[in-house]
DSSP file (Angstrom, degrees, kcal/mol; ACC not computed):
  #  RESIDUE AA STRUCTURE BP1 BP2  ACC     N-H-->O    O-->H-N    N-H-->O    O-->H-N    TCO  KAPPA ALPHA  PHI   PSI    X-CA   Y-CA   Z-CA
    1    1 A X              0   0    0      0, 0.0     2,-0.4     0, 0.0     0, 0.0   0.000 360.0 360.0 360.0 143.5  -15.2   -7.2   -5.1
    2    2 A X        -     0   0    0      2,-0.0     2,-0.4     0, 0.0     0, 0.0  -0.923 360.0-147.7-146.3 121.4  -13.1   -6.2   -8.0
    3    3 A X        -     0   0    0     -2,-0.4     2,-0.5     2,-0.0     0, 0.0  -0.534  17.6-141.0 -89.7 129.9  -10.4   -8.6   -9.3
    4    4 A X        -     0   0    0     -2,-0.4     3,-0.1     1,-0.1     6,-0.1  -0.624   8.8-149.7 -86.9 139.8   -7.3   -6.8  -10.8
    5    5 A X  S    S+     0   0    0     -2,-0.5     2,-0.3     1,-0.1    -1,-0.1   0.539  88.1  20.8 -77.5 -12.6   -5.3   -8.1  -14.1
    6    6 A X  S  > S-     0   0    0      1,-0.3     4,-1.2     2,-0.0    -1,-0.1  -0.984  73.7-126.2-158.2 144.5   -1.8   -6.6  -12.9
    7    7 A X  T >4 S+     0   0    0     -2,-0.3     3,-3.7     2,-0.2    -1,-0.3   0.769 115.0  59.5 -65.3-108.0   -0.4   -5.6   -8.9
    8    8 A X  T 3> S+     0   0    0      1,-0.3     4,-5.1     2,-0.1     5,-0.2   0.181 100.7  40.4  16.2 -93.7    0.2   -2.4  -11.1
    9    9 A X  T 34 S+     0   0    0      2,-0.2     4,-0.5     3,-0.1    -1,-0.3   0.673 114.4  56.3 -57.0 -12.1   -2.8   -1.4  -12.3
   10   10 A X  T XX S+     0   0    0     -3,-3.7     3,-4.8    -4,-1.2     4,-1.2   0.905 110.2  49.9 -58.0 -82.7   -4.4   -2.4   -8.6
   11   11 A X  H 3> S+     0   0    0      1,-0.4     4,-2.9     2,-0.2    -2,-0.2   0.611 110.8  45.0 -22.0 -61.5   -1.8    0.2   -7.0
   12   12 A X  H 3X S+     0   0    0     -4,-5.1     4,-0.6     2,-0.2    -1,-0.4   0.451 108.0  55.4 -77.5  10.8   -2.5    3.1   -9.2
   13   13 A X  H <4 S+     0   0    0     -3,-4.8     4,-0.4    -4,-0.5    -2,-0.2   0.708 114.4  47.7 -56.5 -47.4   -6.2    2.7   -8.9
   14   14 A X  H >< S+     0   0    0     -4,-1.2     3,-4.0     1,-0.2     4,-0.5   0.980 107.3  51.8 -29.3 -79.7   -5.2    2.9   -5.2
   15   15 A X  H >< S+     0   0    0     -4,-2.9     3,-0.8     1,-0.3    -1,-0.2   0.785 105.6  57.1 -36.7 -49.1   -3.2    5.7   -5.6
   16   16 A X  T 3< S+     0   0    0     -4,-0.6    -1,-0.3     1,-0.3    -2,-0.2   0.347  98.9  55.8 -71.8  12.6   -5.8    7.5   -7.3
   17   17 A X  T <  S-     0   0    0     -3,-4.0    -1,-0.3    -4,-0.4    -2,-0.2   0.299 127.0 -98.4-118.0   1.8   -8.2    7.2   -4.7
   18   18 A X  S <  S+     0   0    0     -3,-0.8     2,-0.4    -4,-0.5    -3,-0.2   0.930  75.6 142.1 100.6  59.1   -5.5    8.9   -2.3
   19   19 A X        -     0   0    0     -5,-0.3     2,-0.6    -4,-0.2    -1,-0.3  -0.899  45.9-140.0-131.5 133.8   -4.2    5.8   -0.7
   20   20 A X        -     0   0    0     20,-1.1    22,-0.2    -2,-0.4    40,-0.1  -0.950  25.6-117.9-113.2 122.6   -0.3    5.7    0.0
   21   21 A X        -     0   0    0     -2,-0.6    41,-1.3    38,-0.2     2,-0.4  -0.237  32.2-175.5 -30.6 116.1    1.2    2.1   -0.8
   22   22 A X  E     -ab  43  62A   0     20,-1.7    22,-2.1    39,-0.2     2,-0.4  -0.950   5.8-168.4-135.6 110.9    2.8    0.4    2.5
   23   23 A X  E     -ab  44  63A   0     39,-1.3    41,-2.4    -2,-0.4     2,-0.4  -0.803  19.9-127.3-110.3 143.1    4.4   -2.7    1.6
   24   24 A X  E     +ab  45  64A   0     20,-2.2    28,-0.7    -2,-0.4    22,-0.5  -0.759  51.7 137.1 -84.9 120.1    5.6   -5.2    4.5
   25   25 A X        -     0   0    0     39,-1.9     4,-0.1    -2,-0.4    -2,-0.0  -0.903  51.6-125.4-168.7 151.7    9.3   -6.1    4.0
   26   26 A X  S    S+     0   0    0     -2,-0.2     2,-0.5     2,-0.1     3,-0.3   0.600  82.6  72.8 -61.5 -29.0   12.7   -6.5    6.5
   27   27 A X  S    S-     0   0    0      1,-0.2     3,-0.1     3,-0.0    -1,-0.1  -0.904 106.6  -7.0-125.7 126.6   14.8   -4.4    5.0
   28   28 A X  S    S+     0   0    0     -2,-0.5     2,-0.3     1,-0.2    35,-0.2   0.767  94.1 136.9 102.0 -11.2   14.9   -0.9    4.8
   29   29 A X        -     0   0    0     -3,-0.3    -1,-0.2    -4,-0.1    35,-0.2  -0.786  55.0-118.1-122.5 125.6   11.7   -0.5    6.5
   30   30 A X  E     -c   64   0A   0     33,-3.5    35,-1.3    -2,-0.3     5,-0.0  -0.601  38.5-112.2 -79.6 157.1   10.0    1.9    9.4
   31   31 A X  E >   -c   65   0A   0     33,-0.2     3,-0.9    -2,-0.2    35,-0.2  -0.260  37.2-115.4 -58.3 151.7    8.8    0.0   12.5
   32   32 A X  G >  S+     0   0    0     33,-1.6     3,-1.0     1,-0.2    -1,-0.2   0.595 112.7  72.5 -68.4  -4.0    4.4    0.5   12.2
   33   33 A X  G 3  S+     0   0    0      1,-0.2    -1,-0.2     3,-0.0    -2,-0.1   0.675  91.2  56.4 -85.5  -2.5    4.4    2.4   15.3
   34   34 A X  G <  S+     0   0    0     -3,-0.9     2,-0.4     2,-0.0    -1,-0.2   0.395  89.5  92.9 -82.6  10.8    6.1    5.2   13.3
   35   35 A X    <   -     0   0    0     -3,-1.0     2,-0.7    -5,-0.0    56,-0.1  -0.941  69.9-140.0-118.8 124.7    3.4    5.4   10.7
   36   36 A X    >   -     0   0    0     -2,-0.4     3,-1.3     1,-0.1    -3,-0.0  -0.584  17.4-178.0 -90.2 118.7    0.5    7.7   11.0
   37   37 A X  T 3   +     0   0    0     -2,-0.7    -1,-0.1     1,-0.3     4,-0.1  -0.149  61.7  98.8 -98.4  45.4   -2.5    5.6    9.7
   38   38 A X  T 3  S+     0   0    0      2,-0.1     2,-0.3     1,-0.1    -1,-0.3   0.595  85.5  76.4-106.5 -12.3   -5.1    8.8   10.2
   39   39 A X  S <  S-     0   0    0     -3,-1.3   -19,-0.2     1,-0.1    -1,-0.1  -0.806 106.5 -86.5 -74.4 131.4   -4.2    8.7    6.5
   40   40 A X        +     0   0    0     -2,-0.3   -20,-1.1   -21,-0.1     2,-0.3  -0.233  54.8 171.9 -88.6 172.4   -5.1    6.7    4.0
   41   41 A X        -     0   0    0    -22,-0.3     2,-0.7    -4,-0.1   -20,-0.2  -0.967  33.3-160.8-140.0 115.5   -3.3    3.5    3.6
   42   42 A X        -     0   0    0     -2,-0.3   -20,-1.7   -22,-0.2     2,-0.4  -0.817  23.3-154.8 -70.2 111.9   -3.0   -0.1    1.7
   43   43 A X  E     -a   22   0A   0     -2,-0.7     2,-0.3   -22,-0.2   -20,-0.2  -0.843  13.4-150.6 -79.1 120.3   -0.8   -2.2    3.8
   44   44 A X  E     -a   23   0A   0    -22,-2.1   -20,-2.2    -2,-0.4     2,-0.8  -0.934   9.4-165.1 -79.1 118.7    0.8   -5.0    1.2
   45   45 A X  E     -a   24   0A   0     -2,-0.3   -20,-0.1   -22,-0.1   -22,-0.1  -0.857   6.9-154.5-117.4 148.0    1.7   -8.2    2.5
   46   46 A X        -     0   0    0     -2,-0.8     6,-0.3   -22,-0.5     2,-0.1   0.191  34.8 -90.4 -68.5-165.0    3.8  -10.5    0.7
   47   47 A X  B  >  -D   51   0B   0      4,-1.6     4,-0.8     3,-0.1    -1,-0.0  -0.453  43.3 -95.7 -76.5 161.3    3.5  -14.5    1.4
   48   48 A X  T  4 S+     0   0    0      2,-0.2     3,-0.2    -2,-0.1    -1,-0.1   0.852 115.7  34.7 -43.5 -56.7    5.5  -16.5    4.0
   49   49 A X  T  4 S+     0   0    0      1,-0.2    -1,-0.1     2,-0.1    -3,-0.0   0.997 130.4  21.5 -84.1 -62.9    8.1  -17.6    2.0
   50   50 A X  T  4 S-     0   0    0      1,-0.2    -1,-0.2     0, 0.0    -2,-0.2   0.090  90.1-148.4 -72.0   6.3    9.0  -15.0   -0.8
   51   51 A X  B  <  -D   47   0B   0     -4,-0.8    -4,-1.6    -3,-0.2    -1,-0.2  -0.052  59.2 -10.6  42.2-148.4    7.4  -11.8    1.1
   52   52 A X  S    S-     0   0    0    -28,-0.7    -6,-0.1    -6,-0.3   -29,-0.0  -0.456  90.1 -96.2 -78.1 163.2    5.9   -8.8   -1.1
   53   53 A X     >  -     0   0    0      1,-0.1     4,-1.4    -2,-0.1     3,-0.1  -0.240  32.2-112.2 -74.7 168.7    6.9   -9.1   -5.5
   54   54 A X  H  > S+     0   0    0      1,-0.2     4,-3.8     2,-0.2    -1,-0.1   0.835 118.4  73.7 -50.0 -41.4   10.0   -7.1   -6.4
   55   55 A X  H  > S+     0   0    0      1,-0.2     4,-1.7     2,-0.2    -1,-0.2   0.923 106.7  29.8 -58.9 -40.8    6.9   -5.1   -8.4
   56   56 A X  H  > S+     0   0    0      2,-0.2     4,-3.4     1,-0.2    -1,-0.2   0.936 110.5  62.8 -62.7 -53.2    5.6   -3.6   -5.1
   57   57 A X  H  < S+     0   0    0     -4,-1.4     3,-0.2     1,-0.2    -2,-0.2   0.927 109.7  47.0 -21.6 -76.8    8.7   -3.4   -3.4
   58   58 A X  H  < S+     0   0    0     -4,-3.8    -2,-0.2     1,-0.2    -1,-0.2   0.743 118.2  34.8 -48.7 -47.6    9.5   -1.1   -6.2
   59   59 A X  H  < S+     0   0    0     -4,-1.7    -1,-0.2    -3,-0.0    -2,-0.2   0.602  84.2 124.7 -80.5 -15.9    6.2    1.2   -6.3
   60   60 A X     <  -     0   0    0     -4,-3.4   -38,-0.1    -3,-0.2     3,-0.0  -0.227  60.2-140.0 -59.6 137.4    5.4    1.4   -2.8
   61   61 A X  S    S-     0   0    0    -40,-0.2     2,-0.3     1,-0.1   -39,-0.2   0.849  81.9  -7.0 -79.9 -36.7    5.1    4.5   -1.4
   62   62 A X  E    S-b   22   0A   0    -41,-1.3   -39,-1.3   -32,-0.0     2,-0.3  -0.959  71.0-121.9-150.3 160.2    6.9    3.6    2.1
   63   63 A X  E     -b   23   0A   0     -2,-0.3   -33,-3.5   -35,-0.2   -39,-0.2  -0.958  26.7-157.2-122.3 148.9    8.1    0.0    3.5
   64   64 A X  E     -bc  24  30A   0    -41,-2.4   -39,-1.9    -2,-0.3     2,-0.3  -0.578   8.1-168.7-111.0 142.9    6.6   -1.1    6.8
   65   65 A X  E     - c   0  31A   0    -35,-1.3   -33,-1.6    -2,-0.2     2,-0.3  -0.863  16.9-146.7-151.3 139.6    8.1   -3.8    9.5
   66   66 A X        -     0   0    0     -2,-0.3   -35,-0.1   -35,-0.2     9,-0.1  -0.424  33.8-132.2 -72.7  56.1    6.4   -5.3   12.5
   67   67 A X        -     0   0    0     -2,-0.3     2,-0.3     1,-0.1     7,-0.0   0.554  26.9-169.1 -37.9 146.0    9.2   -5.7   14.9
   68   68 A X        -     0   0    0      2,-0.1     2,-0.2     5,-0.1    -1,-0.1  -0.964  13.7-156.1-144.8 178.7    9.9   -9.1   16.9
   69   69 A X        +     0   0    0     -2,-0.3     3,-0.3     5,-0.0     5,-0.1  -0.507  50.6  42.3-121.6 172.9   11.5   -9.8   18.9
   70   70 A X  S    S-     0   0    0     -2,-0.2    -2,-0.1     1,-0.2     0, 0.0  -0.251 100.2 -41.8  91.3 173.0   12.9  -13.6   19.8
   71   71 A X  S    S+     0   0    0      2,-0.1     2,-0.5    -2,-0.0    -1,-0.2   0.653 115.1  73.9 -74.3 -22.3   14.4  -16.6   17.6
   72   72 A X  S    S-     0   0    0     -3,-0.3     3,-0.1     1,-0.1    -4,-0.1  -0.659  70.3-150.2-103.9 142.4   11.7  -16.3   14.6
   73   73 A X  S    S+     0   0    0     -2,-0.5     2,-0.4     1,-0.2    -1,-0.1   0.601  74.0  19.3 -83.5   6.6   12.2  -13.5   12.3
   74   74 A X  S    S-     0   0    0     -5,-0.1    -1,-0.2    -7,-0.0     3,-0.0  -0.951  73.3-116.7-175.4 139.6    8.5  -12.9   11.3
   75   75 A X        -     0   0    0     -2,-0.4     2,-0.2    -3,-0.1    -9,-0.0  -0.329  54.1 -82.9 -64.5 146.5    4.9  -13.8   12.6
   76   76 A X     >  -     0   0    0      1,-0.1     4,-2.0     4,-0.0     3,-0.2  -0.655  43.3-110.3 -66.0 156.2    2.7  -16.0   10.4
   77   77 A X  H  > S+     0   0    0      1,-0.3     4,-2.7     2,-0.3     5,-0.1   0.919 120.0  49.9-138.8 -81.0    1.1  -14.0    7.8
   78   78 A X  H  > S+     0   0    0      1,-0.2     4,-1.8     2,-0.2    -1,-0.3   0.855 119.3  45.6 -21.0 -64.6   -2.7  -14.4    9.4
   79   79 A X  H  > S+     0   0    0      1,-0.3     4,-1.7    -3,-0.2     3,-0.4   0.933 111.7  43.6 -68.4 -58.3   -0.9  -13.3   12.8
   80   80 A X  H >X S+     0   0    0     -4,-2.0     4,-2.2     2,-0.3     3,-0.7   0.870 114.1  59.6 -62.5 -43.0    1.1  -10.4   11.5
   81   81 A X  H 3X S+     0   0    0     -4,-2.7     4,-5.3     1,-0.3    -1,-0.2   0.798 111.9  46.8  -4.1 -70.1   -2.7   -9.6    9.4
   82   82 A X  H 3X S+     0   0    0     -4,-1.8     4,-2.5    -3,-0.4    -1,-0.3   0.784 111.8  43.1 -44.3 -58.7   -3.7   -9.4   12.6
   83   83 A X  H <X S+     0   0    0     -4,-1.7     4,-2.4    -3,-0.7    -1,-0.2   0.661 106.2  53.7 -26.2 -55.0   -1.5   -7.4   14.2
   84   84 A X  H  X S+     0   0    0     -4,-2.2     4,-3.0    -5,-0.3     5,-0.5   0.942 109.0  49.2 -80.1 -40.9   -0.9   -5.0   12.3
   85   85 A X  H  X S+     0   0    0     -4,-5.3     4,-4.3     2,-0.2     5,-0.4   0.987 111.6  57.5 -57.2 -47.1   -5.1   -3.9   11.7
   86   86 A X  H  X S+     0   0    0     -4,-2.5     4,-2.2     1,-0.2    -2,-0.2   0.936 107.6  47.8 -32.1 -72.2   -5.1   -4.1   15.6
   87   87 A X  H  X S+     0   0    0     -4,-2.4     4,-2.3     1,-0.2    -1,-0.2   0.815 110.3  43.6 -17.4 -69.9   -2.5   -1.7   15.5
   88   88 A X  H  X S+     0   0    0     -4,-3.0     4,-2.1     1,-0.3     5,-0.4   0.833 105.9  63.7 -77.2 -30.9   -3.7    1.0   13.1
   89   89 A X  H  X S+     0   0    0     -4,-4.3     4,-2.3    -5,-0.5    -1,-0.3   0.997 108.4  41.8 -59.4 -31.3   -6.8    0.7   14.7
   90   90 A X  H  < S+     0   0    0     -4,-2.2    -2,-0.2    -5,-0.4    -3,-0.2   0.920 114.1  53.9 -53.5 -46.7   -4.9    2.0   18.1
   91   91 A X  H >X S+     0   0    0     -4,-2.3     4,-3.4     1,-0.2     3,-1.9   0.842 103.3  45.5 -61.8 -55.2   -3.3    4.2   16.5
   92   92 A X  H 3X S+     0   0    0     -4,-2.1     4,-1.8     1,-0.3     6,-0.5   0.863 114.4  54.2 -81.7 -23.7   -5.8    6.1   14.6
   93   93 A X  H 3< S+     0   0    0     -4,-2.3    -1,-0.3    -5,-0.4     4,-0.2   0.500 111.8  52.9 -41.4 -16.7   -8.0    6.2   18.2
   94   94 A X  H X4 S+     0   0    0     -3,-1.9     3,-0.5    -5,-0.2    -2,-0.2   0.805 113.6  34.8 -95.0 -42.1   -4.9    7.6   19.7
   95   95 A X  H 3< S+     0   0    0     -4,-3.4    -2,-0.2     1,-0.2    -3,-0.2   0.700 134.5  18.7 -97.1  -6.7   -4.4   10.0   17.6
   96   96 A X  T 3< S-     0   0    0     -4,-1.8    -1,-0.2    -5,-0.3    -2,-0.1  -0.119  97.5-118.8-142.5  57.6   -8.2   11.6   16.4
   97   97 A X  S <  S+     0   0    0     -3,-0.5     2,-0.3    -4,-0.2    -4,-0.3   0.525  88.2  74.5  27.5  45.8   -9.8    9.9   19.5
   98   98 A X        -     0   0    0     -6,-0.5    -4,-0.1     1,-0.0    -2,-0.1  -0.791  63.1-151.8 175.0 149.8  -12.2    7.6   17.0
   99   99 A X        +     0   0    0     -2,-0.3     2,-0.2    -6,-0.1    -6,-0.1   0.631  68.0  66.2 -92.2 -10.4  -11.5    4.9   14.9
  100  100 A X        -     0   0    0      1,-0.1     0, 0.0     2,-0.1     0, 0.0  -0.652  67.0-135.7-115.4 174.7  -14.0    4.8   11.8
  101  101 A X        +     0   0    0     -2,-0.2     2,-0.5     2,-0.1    -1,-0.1   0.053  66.6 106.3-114.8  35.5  -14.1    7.6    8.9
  102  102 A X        -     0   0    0      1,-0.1     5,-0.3     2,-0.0    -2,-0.1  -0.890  57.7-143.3-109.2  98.0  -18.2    8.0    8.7
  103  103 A X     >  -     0   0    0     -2,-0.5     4,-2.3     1,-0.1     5,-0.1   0.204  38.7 -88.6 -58.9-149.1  -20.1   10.4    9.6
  104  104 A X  H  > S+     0   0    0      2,-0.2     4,-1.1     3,-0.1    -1,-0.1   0.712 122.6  52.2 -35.0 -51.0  -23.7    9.7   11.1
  105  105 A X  H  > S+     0   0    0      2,-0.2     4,-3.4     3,-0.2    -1,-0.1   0.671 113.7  46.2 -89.4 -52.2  -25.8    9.6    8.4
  106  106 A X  H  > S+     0   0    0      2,-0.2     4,-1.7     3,-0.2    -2,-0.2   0.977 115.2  46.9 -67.5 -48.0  -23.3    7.0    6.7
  107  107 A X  H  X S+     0   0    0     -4,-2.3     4,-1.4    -5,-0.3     5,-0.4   0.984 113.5  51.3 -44.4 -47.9  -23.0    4.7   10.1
  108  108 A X  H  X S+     0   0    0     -4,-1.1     4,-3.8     1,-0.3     5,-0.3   0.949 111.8  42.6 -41.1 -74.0  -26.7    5.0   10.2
  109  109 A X  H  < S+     0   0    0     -4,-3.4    -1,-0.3     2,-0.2    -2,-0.2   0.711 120.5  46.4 -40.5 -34.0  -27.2    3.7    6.3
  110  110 A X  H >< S+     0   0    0     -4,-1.7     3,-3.3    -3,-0.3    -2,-0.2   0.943 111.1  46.2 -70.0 -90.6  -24.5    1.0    6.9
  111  111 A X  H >< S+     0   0    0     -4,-1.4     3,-1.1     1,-0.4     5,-0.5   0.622 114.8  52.9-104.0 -59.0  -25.9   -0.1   10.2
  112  112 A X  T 3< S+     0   0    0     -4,-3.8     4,-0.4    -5,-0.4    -1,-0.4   0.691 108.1  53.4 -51.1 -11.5  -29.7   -0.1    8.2
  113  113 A X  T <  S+     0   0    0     -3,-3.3    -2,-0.3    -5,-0.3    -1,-0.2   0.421 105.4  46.5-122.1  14.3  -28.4   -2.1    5.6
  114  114 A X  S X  S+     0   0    0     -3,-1.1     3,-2.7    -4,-0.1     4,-0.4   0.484 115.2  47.8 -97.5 -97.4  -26.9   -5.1    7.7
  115  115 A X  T 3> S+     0   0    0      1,-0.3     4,-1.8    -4,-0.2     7,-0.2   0.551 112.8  48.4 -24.8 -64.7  -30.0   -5.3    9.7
  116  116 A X  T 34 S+     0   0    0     -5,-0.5    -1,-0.3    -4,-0.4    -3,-0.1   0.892 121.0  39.6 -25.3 -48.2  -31.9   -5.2    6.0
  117  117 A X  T <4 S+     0   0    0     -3,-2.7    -1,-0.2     1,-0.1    -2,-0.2   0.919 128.6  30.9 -70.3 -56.4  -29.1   -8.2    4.9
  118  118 A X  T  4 S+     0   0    0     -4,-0.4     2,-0.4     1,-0.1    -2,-0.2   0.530 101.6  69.2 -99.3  -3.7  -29.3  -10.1    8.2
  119  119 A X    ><  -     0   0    0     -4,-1.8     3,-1.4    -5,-0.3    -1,-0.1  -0.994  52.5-153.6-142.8 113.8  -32.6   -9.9   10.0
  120  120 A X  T 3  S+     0   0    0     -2,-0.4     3,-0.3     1,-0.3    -1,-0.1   0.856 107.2  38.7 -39.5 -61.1  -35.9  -11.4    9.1
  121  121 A X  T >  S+     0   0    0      1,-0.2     3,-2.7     2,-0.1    -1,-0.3   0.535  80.1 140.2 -76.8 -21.0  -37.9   -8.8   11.1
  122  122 A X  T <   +     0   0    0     -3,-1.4     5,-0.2     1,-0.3    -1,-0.2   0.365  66.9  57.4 -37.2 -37.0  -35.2   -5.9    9.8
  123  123 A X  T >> S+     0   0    0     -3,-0.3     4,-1.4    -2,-0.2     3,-1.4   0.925 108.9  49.4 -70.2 -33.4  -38.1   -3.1    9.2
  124  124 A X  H X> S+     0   0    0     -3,-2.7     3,-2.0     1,-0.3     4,-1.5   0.998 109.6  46.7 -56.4 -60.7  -39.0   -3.6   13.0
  125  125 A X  H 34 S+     0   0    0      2,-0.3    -1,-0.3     1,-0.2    -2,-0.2   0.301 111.7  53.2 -73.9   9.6  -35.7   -3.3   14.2
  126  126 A X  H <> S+     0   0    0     -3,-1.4     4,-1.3     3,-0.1    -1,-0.2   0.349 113.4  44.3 -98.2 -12.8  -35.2    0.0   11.9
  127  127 A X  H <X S+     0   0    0     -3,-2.0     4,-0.8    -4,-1.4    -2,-0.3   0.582 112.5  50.7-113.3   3.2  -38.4    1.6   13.4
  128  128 A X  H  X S+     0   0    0     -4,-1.5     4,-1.1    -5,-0.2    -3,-0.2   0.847 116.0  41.2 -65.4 -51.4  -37.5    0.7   16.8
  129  129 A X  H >> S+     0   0    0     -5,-0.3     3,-3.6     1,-0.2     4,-1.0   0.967 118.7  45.4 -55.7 -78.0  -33.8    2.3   16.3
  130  130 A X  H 3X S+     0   0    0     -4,-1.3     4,-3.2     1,-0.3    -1,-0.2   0.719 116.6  44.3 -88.8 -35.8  -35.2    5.2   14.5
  131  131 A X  H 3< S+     0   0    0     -4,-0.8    -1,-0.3     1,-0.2     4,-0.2   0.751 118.6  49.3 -72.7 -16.7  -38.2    5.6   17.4
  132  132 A X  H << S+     0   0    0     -3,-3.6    -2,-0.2    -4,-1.1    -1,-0.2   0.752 104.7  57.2 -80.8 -42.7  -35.3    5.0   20.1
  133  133 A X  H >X S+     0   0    0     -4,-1.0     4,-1.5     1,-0.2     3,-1.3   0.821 107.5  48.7 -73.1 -42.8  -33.0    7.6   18.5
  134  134 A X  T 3< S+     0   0    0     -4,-3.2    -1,-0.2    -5,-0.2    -2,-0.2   0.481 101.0  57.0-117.7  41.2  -35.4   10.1   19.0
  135  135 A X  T 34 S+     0   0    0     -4,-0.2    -1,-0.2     2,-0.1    -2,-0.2   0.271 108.1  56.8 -77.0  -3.8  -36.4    9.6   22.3
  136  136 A X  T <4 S+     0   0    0     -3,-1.3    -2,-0.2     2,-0.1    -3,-0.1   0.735 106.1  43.8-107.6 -49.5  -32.8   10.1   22.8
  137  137 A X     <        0   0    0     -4,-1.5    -3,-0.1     1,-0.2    -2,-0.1   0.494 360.0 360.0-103.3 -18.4  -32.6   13.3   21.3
  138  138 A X              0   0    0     -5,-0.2    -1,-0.2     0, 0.0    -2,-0.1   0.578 360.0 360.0 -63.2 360.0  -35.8   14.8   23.0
């Protein structure tokens, strides 16, 4: 985790890592089913009351809205969260049939180092997988 000194400097670290700035805002804004998230993307969102700062608003690469529909103009903040990752996950399964950006070799290492993290036994359950995998592949 790496705490930033300025919304700025976060945003051009971002930037330099190829990431395009998507700030959540009413106005001004494409719906999120228009956006293709097979790219990457930070989605900003602001707070409940005030939305995202003027400072984002201002750098962001593209502005985002979840449409609703009905008497309240905006989801709670947790919901929209929700929503919206729900979303891009669909999206990026719809459009390069798979959701995650890893090959094999990285799932694998991930997937060995939660078991490592979380599981007493974890070297059993890595030589089980690994003896499992290539029964798989005979």
């Amino acid at each position: 985790m790496r705490v930033w000194n300025s919304t700025g400097e976060c945003l051009e670290h971002l930037r330099g890592q190829g990431y395009r700035i998507l700030a959540t805002h009413f106005d001004h804004a494409r719906p999120l089913a228009e956006i293709d998230f097979t790219r990457p993307a930070a989605l900003v969102f602001g707070n409940e009351h005030d939305g995202v700062s003027r400072e984002v608003l201002q750098s962001a690469d593209e502005r985002v809205v979840l449409p609703m529909a009905g008497f309240t103009g905006s989801f709670n903040i947790s919901v929209a969260a929700a929503l919206c990752l729900y979303h891009i996950q669909q999206d990026r399964i719809r459009r390069q049939g798979f959701h995650g950006d890893l090959n094999a070799a990285e799932r694998e290492r991930l997937t060995a180092e939660f078991y490592l993290r979380s599981l007493a036994p974890a070297d059993q359950v890595l030589l089980r997988s690994r003896r499992d995998e290539g029964a798989r592949q005979a």
